[in-house]
N, C-alpha and C positions, 0 to 999 in steps of 0.2 A: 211907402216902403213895403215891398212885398215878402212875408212870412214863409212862404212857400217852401217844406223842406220836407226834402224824400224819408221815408218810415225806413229804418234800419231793417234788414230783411235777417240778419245775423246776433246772436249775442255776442256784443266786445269780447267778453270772458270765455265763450266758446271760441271766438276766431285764435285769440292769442295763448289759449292751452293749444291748441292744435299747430301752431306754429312752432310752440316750443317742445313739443314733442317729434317734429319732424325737425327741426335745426337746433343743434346742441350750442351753437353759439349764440342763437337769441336765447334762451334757455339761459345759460351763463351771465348775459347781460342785465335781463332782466334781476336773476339772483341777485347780481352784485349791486343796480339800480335800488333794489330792496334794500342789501344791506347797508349802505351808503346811508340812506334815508332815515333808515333805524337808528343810525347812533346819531344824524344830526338833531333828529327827534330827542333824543335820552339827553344828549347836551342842552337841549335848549329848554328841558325839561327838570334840569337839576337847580336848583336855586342857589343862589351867590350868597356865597359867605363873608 
């Protein structure tokens, strides 16, 4: 099996700030993808009583 895999020429983090300052709807998504995640986080994070 061959390992062979092309060097990222970009940073992730730079590619998708730069996307989300040019399109206010990925921008949005991502926001709400965050938020979403936050509170599944804090829930699964709260201990049962």
């Amino acid at each position: 099996m061959s390992t062979n895999l092309m060097a990222l020429t970009r940073s992730v983090k730079q590619t998708i700030a730069e996307r989300a300052q040019r399109d206010p709807a990925f921008a949005q998504a991502l926001l709400d993808e965050a938020a979403t995640l936050g509170v599944k986080i804090e829930v699964h994070a709260v201990p049962a009583q």
